[in-house]
DRENLUMBA-438088 format. One record per residue (C-alpha): residue number from 1; x, y, z. Coordinates in Angstrom, 2 decimals. Layout:
N
+-----+---------+---------+---------+
!   k !      px !      py !      pz !
+-----+---------+---------+---------+
! NUM !       X !       Y !       Z !
...
+-----+---------+---------+---------+
//
This chain:
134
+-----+---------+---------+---------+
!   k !      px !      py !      pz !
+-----+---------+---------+---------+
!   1 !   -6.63 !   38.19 !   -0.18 !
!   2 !   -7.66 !   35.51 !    2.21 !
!   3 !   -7.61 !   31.61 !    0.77 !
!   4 !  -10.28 !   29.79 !    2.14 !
!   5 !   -9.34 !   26.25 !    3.97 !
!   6 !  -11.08 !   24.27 !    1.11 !
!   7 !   -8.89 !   26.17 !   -1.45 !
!   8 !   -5.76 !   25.10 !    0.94 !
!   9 !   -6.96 !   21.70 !    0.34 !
!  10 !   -7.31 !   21.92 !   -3.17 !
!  11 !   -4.10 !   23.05 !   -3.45 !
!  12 !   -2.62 !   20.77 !   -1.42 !
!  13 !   -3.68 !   17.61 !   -3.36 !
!  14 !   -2.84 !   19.00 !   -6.39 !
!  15 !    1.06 !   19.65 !   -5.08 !
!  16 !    0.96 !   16.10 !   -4.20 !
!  17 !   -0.37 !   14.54 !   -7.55 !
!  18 !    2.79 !   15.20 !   -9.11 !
!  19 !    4.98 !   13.63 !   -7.27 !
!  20 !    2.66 !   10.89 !   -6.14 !
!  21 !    2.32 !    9.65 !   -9.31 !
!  22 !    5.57 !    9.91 !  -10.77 !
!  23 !    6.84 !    7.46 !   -7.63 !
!  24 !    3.30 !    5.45 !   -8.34 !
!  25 !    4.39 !    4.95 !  -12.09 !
!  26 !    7.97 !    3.83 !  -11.07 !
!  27 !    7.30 !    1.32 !   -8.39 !
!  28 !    4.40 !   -0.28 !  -10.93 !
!  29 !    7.55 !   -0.16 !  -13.49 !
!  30 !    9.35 !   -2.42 !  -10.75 !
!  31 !    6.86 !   -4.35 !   -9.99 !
!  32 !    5.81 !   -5.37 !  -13.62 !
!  33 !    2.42 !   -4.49 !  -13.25 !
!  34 !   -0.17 !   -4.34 !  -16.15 !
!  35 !   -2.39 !   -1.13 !  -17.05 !
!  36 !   -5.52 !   -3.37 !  -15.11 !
!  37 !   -3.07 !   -3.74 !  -11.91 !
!  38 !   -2.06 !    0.04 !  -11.89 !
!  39 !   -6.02 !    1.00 !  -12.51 !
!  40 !   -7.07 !   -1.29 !   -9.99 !
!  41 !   -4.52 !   -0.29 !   -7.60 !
!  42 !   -5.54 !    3.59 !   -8.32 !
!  43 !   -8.94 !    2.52 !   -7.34 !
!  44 !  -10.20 !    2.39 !  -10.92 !
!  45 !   -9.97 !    5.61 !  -12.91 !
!  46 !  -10.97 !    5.83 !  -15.77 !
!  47 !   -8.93 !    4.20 !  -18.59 !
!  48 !   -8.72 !    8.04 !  -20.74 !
!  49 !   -7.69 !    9.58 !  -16.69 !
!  50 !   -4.88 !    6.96 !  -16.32 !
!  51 !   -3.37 !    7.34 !  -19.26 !
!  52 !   -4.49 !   11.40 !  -18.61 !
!  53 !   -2.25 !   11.23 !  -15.60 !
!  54 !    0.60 !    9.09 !  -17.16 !
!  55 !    1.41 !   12.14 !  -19.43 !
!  56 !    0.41 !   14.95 !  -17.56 !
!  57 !    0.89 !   15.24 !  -13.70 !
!  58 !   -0.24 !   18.31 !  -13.43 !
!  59 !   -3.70 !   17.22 !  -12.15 !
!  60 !   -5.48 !   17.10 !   -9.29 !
!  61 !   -6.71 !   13.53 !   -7.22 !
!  62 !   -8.70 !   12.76 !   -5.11 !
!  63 !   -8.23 !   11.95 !   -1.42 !
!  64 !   -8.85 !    7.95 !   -2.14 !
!  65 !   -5.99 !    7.84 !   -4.71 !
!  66 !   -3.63 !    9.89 !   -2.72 !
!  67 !   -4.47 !    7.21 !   -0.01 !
!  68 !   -3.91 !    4.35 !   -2.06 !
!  69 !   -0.57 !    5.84 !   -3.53 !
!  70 !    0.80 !    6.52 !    0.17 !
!  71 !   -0.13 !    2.79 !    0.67 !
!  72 !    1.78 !    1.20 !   -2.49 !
!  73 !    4.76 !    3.15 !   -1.60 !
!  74 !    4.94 !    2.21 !    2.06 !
!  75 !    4.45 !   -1.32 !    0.84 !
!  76 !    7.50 !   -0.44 !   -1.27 !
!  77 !    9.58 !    0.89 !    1.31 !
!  78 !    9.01 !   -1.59 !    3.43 !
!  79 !    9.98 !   -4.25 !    1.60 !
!  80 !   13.27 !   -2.49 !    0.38 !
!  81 !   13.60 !   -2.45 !    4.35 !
!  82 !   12.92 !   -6.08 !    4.69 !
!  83 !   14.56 !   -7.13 !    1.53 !
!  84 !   17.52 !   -5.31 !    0.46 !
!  85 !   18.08 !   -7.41 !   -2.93 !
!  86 !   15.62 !   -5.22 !   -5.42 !
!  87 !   14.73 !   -8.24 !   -7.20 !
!  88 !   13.58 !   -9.76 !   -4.53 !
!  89 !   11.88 !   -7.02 !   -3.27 !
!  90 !   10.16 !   -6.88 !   -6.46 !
!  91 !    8.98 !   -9.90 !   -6.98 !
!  92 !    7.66 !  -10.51 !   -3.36 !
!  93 !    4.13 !   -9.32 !   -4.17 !
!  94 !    3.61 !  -12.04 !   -6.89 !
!  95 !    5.09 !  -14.39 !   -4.90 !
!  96 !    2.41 !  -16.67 !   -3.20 !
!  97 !    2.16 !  -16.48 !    0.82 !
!  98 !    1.10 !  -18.83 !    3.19 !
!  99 !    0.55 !  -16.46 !    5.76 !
! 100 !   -3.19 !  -16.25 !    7.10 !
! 101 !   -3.23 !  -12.79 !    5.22 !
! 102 !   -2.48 !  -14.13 !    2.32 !
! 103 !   -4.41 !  -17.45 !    2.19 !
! 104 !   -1.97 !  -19.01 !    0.05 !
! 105 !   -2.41 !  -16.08 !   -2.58 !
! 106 !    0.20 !  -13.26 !   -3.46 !
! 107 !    0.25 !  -10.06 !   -1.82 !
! 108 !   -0.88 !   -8.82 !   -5.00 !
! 109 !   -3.80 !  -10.56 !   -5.62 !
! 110 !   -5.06 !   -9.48 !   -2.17 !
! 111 !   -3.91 !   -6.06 !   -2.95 !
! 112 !   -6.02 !   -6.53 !   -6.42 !
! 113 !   -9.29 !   -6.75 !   -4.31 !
! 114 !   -9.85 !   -2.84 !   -4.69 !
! 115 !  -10.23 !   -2.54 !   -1.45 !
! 116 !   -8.12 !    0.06 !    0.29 !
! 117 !   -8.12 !   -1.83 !    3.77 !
! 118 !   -6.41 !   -4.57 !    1.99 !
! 119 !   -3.54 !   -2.17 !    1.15 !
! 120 !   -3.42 !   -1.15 !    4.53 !
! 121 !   -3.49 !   -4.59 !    5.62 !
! 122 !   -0.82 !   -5.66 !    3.98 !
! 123 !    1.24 !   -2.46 !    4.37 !
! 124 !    0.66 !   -3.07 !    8.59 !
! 125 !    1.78 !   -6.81 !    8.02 !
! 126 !    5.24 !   -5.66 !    6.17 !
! 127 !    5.38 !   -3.01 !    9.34 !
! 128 !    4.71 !   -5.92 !   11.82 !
! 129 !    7.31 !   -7.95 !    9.94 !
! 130 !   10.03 !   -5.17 !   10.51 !
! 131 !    9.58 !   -4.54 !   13.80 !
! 132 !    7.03 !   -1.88 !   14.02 !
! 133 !    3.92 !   -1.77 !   14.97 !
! 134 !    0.78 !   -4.23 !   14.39 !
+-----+---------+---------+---------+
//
């Protein structure tokens, strides 16, 4: 029996919801985020989903929430990288930030916008800050 590539896919994304949102639920644990933060983060599930996946991981996502997961926990990792205190890792995204990024807002509140460039803007600016690449 032959598995066609979309059934690879399917599978794939499903493998990954587990553990994607286990590490999602942990890092929003850190960060002290509220149920609107994590659902606007997740790009805005719906509220019966979210708490859906919160109990059982065995599910499948989408593409867009995989993205936006990968994106929360690079932001993560990098700061761990660029702040090796965990408190202060932790509360860098509610801190606010005068650079032009940021306009004088947290990290989170850009991150807040829904948009998934801005998580990918901010997760190339904690890359830039570290050395890599911008």
């Amino acid at each position: 029996m032959t598995i066609s590539a979309a059934s690879k896919k399917e599978l794939d994304t499903k493998a990954l919801a587990g553990p994607a949102l286990r590490t999602f639920f942990r890092i929003a644990d850190n960060w002290k985020l509220s149920t609107d933060d994590q659902l606007k983060l997740l790009g805005e599930p719906s509220r019966a989903t979210f708490f859906n996946w919160k109990k059982n991981r065995d599910v499948d996502l989408y593409r867009d929430t995989l993205e936006r997961i990968s994106y929360v926990v690079g932001i993560f990792k990098a700061l761990q990288v660029l702040l090796p205190e965990q408190a202060a890792a932790d509360a860098w995204i509610h801190k606010k930030n005068q650079a032009p990024l940021f306009g004088g807002k947290s990290a989170l509140e850009r991150m807040l916008s829904g948009q998934v460039s801005d998580l990918f803007l901010i997760r190339q600016y904690l890359d830039a800050q570290r050395g890599g690449w911008m």
